[in-house]
Residue frames relative to the residue before (quaternion, step in Angstrom):
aa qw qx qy qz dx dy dz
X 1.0000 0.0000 0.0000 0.0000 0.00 0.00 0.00
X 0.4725 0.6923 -0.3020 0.4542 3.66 1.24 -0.32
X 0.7952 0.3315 -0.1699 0.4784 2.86 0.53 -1.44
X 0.6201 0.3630 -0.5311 0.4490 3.93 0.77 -0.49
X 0.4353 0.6362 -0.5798 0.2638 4.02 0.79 -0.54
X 0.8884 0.3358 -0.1252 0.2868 3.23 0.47 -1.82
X 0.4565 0.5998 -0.4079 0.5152 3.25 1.22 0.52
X 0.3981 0.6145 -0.3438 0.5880 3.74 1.70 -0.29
X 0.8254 0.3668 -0.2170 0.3702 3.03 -0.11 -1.17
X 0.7524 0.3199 -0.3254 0.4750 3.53 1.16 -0.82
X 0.6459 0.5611 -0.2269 0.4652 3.56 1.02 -0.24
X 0.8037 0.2189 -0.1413 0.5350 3.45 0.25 -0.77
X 0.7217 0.3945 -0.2043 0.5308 3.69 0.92 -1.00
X 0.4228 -0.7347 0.5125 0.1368 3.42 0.87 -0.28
X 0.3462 0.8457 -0.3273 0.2403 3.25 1.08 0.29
X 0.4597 -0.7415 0.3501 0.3411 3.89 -0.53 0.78
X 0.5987 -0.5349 0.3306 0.4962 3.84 -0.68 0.92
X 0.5037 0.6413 -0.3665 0.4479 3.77 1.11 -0.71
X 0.5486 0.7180 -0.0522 0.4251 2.74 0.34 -0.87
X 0.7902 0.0247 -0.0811 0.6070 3.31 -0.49 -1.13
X 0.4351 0.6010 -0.5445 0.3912 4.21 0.67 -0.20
X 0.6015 0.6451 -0.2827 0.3770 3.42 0.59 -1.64
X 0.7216 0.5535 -0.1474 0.3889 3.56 0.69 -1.79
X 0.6796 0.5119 -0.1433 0.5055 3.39 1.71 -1.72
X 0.6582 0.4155 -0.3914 0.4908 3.79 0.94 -0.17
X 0.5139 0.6367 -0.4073 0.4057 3.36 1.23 -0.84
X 0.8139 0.3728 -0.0843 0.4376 3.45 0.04 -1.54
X 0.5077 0.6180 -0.2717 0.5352 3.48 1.13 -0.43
X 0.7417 0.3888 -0.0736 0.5416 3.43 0.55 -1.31
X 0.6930 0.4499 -0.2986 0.4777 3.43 0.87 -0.32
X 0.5640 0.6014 -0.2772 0.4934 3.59 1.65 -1.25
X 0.6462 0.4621 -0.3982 0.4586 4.04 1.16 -1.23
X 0.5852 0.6973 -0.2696 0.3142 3.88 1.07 -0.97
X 0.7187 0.4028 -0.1653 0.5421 3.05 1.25 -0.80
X 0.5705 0.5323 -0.3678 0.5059 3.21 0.88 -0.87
X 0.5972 0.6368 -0.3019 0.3830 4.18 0.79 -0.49
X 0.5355 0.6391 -0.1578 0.5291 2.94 1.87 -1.12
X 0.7685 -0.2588 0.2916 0.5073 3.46 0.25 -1.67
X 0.3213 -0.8156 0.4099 0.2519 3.36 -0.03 0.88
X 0.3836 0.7963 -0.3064 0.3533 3.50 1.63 -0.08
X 0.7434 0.5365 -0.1357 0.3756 2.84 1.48 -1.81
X 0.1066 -0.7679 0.6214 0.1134 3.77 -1.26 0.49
X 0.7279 -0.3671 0.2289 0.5320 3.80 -1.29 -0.25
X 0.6706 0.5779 -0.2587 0.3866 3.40 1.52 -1.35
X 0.7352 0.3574 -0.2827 0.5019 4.08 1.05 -0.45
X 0.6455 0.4320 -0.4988 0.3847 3.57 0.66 -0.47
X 0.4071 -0.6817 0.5996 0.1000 3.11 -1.64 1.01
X 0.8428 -0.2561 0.2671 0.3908 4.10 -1.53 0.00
X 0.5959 0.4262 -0.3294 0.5956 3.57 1.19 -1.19
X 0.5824 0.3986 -0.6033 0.3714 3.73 -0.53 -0.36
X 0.6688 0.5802 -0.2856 0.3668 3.31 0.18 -1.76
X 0.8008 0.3107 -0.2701 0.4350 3.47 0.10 -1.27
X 0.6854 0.4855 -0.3719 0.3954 3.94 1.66 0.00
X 0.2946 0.7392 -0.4213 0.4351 3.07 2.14 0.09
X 0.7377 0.5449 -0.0931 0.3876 3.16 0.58 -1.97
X 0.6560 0.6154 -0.2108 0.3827 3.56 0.88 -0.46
X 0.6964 0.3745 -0.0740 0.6076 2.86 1.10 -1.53
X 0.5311 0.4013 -0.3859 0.6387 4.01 1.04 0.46
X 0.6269 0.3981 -0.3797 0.5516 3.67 0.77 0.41
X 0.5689 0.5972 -0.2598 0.5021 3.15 1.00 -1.10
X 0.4399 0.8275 0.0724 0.3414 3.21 1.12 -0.74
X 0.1976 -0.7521 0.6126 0.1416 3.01 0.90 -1.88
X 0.5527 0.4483 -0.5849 0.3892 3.78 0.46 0.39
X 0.5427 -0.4631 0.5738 0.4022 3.30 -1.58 -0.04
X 0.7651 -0.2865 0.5038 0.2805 2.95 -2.03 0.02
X 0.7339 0.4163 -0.3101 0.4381 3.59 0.13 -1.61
X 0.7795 0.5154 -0.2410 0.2621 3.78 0.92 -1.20
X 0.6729 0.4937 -0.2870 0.4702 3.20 1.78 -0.51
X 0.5736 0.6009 -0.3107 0.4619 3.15 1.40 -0.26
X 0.7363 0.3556 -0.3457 0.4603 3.18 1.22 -0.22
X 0.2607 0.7360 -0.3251 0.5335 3.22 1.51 0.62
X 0.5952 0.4316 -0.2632 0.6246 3.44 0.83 -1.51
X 0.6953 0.4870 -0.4462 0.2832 3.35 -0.40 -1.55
X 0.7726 0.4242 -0.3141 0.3527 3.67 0.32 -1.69
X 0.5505 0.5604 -0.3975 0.4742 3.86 1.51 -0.41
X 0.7071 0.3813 -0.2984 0.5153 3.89 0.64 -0.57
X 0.4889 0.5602 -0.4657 0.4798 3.55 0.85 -0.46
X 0.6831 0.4256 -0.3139 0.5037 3.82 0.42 -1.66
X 0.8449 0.2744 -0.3679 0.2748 3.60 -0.16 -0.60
X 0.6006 0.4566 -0.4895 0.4373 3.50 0.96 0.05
X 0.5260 0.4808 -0.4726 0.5185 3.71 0.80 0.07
X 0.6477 0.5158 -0.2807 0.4854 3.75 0.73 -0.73
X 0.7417 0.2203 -0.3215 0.5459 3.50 0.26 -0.90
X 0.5443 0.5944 -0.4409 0.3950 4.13 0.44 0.39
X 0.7620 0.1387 -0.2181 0.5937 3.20 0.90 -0.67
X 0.7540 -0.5221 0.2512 0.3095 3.65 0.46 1.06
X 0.6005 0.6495 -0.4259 0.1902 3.63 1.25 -0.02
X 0.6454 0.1552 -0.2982 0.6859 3.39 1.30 -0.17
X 0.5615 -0.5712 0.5734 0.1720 3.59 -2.47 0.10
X 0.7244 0.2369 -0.0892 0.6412 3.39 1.02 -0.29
X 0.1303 -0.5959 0.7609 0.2213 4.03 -1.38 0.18
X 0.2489 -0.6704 0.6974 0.0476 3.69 -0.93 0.84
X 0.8119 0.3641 -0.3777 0.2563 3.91 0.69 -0.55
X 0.3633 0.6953 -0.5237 0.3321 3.56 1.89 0.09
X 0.8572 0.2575 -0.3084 0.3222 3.87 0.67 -0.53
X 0.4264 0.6028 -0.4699 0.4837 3.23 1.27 1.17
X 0.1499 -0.7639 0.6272 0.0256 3.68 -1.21 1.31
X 0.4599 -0.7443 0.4313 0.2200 3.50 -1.18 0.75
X 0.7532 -0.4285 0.2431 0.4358 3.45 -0.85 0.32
X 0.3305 -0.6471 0.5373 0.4282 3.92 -0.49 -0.13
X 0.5897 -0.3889 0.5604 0.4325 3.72 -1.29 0.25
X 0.0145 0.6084 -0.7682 -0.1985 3.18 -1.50 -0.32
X 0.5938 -0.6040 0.5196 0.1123 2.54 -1.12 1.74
X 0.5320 -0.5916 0.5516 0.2503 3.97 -1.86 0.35
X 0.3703 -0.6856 0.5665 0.2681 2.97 -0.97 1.05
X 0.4411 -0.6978 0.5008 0.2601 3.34 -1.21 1.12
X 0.3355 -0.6903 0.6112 0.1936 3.17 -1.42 1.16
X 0.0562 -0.7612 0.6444 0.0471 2.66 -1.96 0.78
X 0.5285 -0.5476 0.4087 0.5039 4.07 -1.16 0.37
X 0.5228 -0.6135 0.5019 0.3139 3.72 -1.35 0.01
X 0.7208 -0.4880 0.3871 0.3040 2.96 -1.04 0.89
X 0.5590 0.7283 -0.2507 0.3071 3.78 1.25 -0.44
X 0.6341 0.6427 0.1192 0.4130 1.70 1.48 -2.67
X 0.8312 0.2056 -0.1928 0.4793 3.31 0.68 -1.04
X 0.5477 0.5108 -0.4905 0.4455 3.38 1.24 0.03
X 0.5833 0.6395 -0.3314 0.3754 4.09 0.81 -0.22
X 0.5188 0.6876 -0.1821 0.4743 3.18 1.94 -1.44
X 0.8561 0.2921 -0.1293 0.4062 3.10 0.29 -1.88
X 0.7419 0.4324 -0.1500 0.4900 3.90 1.06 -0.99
X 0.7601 0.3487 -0.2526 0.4867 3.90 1.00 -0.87
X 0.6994 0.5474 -0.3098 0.3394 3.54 0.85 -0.66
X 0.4701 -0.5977 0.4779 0.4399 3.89 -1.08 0.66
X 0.0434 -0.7311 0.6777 0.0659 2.76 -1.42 0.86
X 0.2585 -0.5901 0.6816 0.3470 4.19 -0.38 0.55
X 0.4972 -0.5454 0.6507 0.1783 2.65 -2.95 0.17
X 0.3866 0.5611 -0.6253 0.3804 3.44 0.96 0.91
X 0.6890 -0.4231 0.4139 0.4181 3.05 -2.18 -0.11
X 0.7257 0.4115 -0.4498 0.3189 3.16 -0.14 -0.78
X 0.5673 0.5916 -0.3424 0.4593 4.27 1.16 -0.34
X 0.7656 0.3935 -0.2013 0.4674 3.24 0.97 -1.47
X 0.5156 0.5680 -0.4406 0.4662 4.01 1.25 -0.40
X 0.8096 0.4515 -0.3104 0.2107 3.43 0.72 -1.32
X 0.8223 0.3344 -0.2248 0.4019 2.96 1.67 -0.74
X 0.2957 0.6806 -0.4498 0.4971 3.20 1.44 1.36
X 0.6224 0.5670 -0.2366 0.4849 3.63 1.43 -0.87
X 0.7633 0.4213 -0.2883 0.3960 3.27 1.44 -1.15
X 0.5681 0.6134 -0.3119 0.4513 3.53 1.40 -1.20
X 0.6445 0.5231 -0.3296 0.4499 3.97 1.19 -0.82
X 0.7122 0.5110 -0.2322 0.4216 3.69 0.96 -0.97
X 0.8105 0.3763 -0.2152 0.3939 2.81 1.32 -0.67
X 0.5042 0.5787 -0.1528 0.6225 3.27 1.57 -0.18
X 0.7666 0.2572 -0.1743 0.5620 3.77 0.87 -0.14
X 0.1653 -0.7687 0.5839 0.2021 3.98 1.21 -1.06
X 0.0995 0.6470 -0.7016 0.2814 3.81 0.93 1.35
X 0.4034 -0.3746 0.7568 0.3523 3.42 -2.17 0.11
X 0.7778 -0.1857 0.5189 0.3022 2.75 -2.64 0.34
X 0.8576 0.0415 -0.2095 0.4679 3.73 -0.98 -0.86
X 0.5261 0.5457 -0.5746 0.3086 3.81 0.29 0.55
X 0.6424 0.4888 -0.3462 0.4781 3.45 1.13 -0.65
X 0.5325 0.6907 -0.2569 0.4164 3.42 0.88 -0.58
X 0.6225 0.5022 -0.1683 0.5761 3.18 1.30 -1.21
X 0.6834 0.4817 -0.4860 0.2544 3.59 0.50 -1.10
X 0.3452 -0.6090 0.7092 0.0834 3.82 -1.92 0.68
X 0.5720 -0.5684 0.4433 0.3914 3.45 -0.92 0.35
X 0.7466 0.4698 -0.3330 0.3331 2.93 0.83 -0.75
X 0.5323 0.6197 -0.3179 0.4812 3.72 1.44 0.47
X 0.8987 -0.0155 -0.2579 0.3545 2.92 1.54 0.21
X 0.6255 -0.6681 0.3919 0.0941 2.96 -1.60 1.54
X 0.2604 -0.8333 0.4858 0.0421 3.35 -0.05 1.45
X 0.6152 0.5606 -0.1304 0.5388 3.59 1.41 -0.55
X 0.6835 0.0233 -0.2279 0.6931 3.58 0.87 -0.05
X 0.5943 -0.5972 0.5236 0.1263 3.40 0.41 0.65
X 0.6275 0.3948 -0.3933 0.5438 3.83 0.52 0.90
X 0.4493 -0.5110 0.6822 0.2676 3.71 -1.91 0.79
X 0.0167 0.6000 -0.7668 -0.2276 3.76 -1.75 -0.26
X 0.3401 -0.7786 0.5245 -0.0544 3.29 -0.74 1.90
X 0.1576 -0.8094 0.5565 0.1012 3.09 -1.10 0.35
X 0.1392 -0.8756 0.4624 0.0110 3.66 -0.02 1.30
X 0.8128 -0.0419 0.1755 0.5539 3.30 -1.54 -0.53
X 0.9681 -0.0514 0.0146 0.2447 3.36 -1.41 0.54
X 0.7562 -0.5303 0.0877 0.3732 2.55 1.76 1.05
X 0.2219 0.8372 -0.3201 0.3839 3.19 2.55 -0.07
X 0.0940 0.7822 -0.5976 -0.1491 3.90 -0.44 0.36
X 0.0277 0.7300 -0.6828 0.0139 3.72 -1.12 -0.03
X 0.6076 -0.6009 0.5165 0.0543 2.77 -1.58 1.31
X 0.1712 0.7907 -0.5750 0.1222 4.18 -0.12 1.26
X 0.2182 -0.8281 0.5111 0.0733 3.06 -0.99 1.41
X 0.2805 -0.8503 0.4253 0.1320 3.16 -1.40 0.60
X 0.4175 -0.7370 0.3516 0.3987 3.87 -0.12 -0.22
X 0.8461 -0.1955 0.1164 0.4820 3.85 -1.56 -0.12
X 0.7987 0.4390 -0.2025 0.3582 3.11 0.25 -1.31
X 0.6617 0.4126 -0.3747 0.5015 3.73 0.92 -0.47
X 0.6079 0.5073 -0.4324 0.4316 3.80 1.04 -0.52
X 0.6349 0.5095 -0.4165 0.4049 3.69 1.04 -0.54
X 0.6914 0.6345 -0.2260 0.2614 3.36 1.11 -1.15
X 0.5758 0.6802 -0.0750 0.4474 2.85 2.10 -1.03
X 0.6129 0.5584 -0.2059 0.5198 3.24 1.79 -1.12
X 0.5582 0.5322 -0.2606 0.5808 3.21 0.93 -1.45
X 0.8740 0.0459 -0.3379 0.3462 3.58 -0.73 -0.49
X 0.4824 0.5988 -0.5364 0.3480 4.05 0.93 0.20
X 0.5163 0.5539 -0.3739 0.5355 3.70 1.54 -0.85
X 0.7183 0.4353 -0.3311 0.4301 3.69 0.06 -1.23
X 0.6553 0.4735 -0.2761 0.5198 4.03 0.78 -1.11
X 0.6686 0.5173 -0.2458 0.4744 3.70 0.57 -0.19
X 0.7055 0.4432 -0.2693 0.4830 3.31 1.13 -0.81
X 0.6368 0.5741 -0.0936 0.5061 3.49 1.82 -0.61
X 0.8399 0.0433 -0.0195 0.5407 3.36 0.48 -1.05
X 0.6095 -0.5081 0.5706 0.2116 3.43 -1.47 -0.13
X 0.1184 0.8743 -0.4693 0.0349 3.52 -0.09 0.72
X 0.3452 -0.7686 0.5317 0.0858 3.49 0.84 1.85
X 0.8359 0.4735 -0.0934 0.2615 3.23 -0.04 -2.15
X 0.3024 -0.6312 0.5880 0.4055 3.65 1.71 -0.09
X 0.3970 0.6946 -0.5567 0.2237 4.10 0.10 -0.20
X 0.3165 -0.8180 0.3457 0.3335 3.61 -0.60 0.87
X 0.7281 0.1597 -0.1653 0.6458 3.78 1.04 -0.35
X 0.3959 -0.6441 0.6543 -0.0184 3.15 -1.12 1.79
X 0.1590 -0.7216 0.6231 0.2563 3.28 -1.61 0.24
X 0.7400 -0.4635 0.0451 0.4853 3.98 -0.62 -0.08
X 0.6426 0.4725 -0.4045 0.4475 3.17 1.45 0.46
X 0.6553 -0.4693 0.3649 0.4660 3.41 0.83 0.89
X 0.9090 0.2641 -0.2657 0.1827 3.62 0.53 0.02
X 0.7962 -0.4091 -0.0506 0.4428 3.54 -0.66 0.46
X 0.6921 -0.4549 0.3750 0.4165 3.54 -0.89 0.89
X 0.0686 0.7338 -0.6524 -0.1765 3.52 -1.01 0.01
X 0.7154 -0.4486 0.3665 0.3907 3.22 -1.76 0.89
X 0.6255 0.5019 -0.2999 0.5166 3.87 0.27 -0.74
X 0.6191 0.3742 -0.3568 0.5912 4.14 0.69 -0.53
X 0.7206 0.4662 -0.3616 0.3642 3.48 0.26 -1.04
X 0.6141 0.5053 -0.3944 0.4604 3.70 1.27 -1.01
X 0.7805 0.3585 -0.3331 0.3890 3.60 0.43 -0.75
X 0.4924 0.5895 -0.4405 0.4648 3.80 1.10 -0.11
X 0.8119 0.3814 -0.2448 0.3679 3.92 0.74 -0.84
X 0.5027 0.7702 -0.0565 0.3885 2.61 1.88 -0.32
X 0.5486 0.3995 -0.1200 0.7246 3.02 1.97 -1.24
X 0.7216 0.3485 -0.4991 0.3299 3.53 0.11 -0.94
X 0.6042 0.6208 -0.3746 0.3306 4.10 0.66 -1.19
X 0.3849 0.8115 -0.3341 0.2859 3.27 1.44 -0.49
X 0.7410 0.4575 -0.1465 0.4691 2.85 1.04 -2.03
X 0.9206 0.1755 -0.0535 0.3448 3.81 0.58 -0.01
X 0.6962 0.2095 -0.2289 0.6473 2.96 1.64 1.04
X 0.3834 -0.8338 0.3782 0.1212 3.60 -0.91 1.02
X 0.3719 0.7506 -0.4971 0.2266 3.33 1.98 -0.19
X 0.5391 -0.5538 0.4760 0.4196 3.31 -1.64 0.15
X 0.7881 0.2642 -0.2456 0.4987 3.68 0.67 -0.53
X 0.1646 0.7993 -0.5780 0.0023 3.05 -0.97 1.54
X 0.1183 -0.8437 0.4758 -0.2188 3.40 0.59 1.73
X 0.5263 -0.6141 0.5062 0.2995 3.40 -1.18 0.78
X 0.6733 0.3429 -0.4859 0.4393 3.71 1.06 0.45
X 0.5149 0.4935 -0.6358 0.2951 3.73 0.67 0.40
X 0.4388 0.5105 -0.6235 0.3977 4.02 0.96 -0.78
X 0.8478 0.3277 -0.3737 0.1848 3.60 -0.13 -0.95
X 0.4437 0.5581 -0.5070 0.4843 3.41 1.56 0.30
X 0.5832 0.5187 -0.4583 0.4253 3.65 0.58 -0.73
X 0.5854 0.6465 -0.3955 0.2882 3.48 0.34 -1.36
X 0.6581 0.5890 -0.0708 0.4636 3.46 1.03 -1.93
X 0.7774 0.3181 -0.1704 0.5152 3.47 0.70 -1.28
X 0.5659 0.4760 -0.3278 0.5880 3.89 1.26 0.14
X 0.5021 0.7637 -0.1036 0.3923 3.35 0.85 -0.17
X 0.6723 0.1769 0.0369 0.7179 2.76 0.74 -2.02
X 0.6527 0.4674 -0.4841 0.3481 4.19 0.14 -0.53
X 0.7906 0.2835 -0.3033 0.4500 3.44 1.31 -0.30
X 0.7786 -0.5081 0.0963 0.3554 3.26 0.73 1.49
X 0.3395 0.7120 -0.4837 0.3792 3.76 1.21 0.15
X 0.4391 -0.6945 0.5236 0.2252 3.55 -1.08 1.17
X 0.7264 -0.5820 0.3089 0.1952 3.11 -1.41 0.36
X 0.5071 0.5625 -0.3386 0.5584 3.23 1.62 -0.99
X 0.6688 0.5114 -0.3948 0.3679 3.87 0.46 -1.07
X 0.6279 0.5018 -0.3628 0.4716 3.31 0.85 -1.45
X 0.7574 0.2967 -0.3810 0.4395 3.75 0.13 -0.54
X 0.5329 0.4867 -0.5732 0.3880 4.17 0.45 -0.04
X 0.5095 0.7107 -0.3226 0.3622 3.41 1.14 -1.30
X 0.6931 0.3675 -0.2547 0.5654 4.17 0.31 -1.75
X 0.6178 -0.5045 0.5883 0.1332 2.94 0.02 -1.36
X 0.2605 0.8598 -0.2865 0.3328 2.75 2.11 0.04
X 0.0980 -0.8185 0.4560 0.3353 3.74 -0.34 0.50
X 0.6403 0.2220 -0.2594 0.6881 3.68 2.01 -0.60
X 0.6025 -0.6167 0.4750 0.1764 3.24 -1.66 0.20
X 0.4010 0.5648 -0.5198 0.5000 3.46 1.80 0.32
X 0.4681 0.7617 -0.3427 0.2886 3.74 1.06 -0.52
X 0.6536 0.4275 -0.0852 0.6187 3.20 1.12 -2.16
X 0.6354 0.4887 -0.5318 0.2731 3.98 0.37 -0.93
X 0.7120 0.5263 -0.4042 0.2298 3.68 0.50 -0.64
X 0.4514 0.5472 -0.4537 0.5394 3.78 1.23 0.70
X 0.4821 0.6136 -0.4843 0.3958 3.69 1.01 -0.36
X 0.6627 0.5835 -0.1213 0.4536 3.07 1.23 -1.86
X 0.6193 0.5147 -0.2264 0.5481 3.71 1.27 -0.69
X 0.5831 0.5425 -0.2520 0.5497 3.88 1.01 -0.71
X 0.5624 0.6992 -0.2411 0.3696 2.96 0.88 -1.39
X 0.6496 0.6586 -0.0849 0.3702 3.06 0.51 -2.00
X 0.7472 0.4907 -0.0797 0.4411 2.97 0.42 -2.16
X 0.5036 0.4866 -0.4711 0.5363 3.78 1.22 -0.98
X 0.7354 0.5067 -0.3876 0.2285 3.49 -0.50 -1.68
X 0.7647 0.4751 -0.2096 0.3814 3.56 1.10 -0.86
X 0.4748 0.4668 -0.4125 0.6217 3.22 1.59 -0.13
X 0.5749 0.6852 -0.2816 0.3473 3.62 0.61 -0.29
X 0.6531 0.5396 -0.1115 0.5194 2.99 0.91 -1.79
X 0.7902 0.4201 -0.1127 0.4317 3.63 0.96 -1.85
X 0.5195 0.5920 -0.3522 0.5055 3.86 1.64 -0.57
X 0.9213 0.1944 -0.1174 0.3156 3.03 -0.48 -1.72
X 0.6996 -0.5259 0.3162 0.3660 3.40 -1.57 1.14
X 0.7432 0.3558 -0.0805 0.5609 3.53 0.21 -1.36
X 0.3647 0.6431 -0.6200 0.2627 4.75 1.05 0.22
């Protein structure tokens, strides 16, 4: 039955030799698996449980997600070709689901890292010193996205109660506050950006042509500055906002907050920094205890 499959595929489906190899190790490899089981068994008796112990023991394994699932696929592919042209009575792999991905845990700078950045490094009193490290102390201290700062106007923010009113995804605004130090930081460089540029557009960070920041300037401005104090490969204005989250929660902030805070609209959203904290425990773990 293999072989009339894969003559389907190269014949009627048209399918690249890639391809249909891919399919042949799958189903192969899945045919020796069973056969380990009960030598009794064929495509036409084995039922969902094999399949879903097929699938296990390729985790078991060490495969990813993406690879066993494509595993699955080439097993449901064969039997709906199979149970079409009458070789088997039943498909056993429509009720069998693959693993979920698991998503990356989002990286962020330590708490070290960004506290060295913002307080030990030189910073000058030009604009282009005082914008950058206003952009960082704000991203990090608040956990905005990229095109929300971008967006911000003076008139969004309230230097007197000490909060930003953001505009997010679909136009969603909310009201994020901030503490002393970012309201000072904010003054300082709106004085310093005023004495310098022209700001027609009321826009709140200007670039040297007087005009609004763009998301692309802002990526390469945070980009350079993380430079100075962390080697990760990704240093994007969204890891400040993973940091933000993961600084947050290590210092005991609840979860519901952490998601009013992003912007979250569900709270499976915010849980994956739990999973990031998490992390961060084990390794203080690992590095603390005598016998970790």
């Amino acid at each position: 039955m293999i072989g009339r499959f894969l003559s389907y595929l190269r014949y009627e489906r048209n399918r690249s030799e890639l391809t249909v190899g891919r399919y042949e190790r799958s189903l192969r490899e899945f045919e020796a698996y069973y056969k380990t089981l009960d030598e009794t068994l064929n495509w036409n008796s084995i039922d969902a449980d094999v399949i879903r112990g097929w699938m296990e023991t390729l985790v078991d394994k060490g495969h990813k997600a993406t690879s066993v699932n494509a595993d699955l696929a080439a097993v449901r592919t064969f039997y709906r070709f199979a149970l079409a042209r009458g070789y088997v009575g039943k498909d056993p792999a429509h009720q069998v689901t693959g693993p979920k991905k698991q998503k990356p845990l989002p990286q962020f700078v330590k708490e070290c890292e960004m506290d060295r950045l913002i307080d030990k490094e030189e910073w000058g009193d030009d604009y282009k010193d005082v914008r950058a490290r206003t952009i960082i102390i704000l991203l990090y201290e608040t956990g905005i996205r990229r095109s929300e700062l971008v967006g911000l106007d003076d008139k969004d923010v309230d230097l007197v109660a000490h909060q930003l009113k953001v505009t997010g995804k679909r136009d969603k605004q909310r009201i994020v506050p901030f503490g002393e130090e970012l309201a000072q930081m904010l003054q300082q460089y709106i004085e310093v950006r005023n004495k310098q540029q022209r700001n027609d557009m009321q826009a709140l960070f200007l670039n040297k042509k007087g005009e609004r920041l763009t998301g692309h300037q802002l990526y390469n401005i945070v980009r350079e500055n993380l430079s100075r104090v962390t080697t990760m490969q990704k240093r994007s204005p969204h890891v400040l906002r993973h940091s933000f989250a993961t600084a947050m929660l290590n210092h005991d902030a609840n979860l519901e907050s952490v998601r009013q805070l992003l912007g979250h609209e569900s709270l499976e959203t915010t849980e994956i920094y739990t999973h990031t904290t998490f992390e961060q425990l084990k390794r203080v773990y690992k590095d603390a205890h005598p016998r970790g």
